[in-house]
C-alpha positions in Angstrom: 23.7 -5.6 -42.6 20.5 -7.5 -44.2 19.5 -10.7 -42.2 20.1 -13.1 -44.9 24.3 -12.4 -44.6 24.0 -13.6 -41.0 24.7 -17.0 -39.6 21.0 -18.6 -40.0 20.4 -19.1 -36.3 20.5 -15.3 -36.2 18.8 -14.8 -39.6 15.9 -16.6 -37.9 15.8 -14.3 -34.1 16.2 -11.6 -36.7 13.4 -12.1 -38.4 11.0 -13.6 -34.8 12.1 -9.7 -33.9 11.2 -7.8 -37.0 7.6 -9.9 -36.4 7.6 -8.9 -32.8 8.2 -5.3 -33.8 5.6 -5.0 -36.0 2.9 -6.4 -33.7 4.2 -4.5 -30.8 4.4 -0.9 -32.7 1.7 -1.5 -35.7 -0.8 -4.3 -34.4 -0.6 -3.6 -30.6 -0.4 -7.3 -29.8 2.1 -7.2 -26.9 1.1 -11.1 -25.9 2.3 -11.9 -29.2 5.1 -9.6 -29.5 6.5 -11.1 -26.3 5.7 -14.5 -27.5 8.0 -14.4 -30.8 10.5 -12.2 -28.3 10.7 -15.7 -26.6 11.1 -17.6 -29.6 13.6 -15.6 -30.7 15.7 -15.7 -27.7 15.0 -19.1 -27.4 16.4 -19.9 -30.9 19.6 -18.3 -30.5 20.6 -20.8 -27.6 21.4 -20.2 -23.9 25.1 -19.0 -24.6 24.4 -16.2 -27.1 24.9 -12.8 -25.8 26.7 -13.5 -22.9 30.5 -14.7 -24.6 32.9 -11.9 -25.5 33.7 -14.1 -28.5 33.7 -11.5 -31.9 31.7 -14.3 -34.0 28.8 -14.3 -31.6 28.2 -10.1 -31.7 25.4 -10.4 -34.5 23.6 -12.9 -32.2 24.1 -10.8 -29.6 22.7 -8.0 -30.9 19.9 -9.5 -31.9 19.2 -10.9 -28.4 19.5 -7.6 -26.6 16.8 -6.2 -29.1 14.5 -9.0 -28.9 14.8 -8.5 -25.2 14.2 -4.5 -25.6 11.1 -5.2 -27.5 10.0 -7.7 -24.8 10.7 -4.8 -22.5 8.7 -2.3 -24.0 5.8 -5.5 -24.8 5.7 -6.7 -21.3 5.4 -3.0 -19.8 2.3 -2.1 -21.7 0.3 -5.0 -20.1 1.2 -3.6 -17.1 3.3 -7.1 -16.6 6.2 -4.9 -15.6 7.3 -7.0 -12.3 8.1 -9.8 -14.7 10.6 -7.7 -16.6 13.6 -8.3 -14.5 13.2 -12.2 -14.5 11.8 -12.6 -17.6 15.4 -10.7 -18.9 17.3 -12.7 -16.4 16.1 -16.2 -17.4 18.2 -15.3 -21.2 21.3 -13.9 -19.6 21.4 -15.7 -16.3 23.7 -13.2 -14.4 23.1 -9.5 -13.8 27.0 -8.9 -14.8 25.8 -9.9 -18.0 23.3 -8.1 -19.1 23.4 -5.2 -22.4 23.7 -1.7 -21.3 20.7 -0.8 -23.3 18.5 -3.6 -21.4 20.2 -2.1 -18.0 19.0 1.2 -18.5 15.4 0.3 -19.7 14.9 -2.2 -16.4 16.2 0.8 -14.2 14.2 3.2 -16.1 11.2 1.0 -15.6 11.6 0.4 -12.1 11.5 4.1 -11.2 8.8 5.0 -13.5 6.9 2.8 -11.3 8.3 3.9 -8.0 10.0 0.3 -7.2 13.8 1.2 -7.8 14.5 -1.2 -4.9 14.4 -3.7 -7.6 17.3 -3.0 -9.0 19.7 -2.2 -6.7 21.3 -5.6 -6.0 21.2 -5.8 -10.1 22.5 -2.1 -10.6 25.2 -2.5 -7.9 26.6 -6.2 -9.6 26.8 -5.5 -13.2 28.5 -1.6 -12.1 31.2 -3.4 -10.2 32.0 -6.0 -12.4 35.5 -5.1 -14.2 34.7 -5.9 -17.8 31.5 -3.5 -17.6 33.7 -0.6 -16.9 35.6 -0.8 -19.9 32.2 -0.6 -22.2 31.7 3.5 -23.1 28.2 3.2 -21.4 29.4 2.8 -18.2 29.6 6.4 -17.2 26.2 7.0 -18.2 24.6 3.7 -16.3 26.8 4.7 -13.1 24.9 8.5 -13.3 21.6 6.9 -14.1 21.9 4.2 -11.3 22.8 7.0 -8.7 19.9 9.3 -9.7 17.2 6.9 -9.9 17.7 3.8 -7.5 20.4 4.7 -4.7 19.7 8.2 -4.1 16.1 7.7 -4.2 16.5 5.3 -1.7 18.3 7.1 0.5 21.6 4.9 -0.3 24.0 8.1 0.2 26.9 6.1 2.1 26.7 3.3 -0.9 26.7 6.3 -3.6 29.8 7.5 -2.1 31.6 4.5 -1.9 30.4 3.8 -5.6 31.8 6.9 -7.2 35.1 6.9 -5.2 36.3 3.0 -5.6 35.6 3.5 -9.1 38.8 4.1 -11.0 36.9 4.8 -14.6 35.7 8.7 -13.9 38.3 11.0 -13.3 38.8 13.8 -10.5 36.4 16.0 -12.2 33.3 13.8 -12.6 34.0 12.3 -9.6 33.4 15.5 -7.6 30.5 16.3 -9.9 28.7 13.4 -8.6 29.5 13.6 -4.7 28.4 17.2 -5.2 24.9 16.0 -6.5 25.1 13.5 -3.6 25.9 15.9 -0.8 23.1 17.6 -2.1 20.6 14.8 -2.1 21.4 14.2 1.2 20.3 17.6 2.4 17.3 17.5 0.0 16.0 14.5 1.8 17.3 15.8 5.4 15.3 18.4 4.9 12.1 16.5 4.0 12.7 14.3 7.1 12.5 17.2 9.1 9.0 18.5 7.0 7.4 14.8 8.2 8.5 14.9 11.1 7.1 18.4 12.0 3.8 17.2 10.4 3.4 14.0 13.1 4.5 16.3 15.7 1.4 18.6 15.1 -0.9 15.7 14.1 0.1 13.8 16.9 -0.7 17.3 19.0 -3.6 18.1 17.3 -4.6 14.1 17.7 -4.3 14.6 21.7 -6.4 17.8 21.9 -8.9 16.6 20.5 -8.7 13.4 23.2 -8.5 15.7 25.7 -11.5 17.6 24.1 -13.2 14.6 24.4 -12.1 13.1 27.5 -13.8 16.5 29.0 -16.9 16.0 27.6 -17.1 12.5 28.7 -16.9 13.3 32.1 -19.2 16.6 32.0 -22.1 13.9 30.5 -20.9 11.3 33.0 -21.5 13.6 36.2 -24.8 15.2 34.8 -26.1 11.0 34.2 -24.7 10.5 38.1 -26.7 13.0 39.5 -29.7 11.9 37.5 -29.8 8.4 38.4 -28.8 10.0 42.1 -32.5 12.0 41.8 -34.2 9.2 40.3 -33.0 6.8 42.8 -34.6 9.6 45.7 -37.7 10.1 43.6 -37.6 6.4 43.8 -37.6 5.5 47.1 -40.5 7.6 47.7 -42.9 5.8 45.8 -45.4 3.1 47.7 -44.2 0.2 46.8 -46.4 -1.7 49.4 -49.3 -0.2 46.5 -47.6 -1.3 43.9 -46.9 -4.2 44.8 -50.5 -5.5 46.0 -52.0 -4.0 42.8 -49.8 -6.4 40.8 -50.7 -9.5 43.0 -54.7 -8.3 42.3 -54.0 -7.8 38.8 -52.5 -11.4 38.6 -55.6 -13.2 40.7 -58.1 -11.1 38.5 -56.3 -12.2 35.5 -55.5 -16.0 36.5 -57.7 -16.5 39.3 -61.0 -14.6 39.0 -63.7 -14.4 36.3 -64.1 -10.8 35.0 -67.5 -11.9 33.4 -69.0 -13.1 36.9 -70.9 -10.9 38.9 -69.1 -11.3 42.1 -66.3 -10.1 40.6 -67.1 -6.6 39.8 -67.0 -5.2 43.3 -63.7 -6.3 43.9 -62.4 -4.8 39.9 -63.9 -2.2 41.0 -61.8 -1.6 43.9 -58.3 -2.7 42.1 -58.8 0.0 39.2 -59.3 2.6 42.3 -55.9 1.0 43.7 -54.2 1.7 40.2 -55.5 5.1 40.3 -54.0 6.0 43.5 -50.8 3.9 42.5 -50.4 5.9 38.7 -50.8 9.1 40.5 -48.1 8.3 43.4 -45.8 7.3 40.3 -46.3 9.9 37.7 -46.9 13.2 40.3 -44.3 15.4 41.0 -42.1 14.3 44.3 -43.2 17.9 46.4 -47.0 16.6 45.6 -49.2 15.2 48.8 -49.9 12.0 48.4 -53.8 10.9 47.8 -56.1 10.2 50.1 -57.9 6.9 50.2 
């Protein structure tokens, strides 16, 4: 039906959405598509959508598409962890929410690997009693099994989903514990593949420790028996030499006048004492020491 036979508060979302297609699909202004997707919602008042009343289903409609085009808006900005609560603030209860909007937030969330999100959401409107009489209700329960409770490991929960729930019949029921039993072995198997692969990193991680270890000690005992041989080589030098050729070094230095001539005998005799004391140092250990 054309917008103008609608009530006017719906006339006027209708046509905030039609503007908030176009800038979404022609004009690629997703800001301002999600702006007028506000305003639209925002118009139609906090109760529409969310009363079973027959007189509200052409406000309702246009809610749930305002909100699909927020959606799709709000996901190509890469804003897609506001969806959920941006879509909650207009419909205030999970229970509530269109099928279509359910399946594009659980659609979302697994596109971007974060189906955790809706599992609390997925789990309340499913269970609610007035959902299961709308003829999307088969297709959300298959959709929330195969992309947020079984890729979260939620086996258990899947199977006490499909069997407390009175809408599918023998048939489908066994259908979907059949793709859950075989989940569960999918991801069984996969547990074991990781843990085999920490088992031989872990191994691997420990070799090479020990690897190491090894060589730390090898270089340790080589630099023990070093400073063993310089500490012999050591105690070998004269350190009586040494030790006066500093204290002459220091009164030649501090003391004495290089530039007077009674001075030069005794330089003379302290570069002979440095000589002798070089040698002692720098000679091999086996070599005889020098004569005075």
């Amino acid at each position: 039906s054309e917008p103008l036979t609608w009530p006017p508060v719906a006339a006027q979302a209708a046509s905030l959405l039609e503007e908030a297609a176009d800038l979404l699909v022609l004009h690629r202004d997703f800001a301002a598509a999600v702006e007028r997707c506000e305003a639209g919602c925002d118009s139609l008042g906090p109760g529409s959508g969310t009363s079973p009343v027959p007189e509200r289903c052409d406000s309702a409609e246009v809610k749930c598409s305002l909100c699909v085009v927020g959606i799709q808006a709000l996901a190509e900005m890469n804003r897609w962890r506001e969806v959920l609560s941006w879509v909650l603030q207009y419909y205030h209860v999970p229970e509530r929410l269109p099928p279509k909007v359910l399946e594009l937030c659980i659609l979302l969330y697994s596109k971007v690997k974060e189906p955790q999100v809706m599992l609390e959401v997925g789990s309340s409107w499913l269970r609610d009693q007035t959902n299961r009489n709308l003829p999307e209700y088969g297709s959300l329960l298959e959709l929330y099994l195969l992309h947020v409770l079984l890729p979260l490991g939620r086996f258990e929960e899947a199977e006490e989903l499909v069997r407390s729930c009175d809408v599918l019949d023998s048939e489908q029921q066994q259908t979907f514990l059949g793709t859950i039993c075989e989940s569960r072995r999918q991801w069984a198997e996969r547990e074991e593949m990781h843990s085999a692969a920490e088992e031989q990193q872990v191994t691997a991680t420990e070799t090479l420790l020990g690897a190491l270890s090894q060589k730390l000690l090898t270089m340790l005992t080589l630099l023990r028996r070093a400073l063993r041989s310089l500490s012999s080589h050591f105690y070998l030098l004269p350190y009586k030499k040494i030790l006066l050729a500093t204290f002459l070094l220091y009164l030649v230095v501090v003391r004495l006048d290089p530039a007077s001539p009674t001075s030069l005998p005794f330089i003379y005799k302290l570069v002979q004492l440095f000589r002798q004391a070089w040698a002692a140092v720098f000679s091999p250990v086996h070599r005889s020491p020098v004569q005075d």
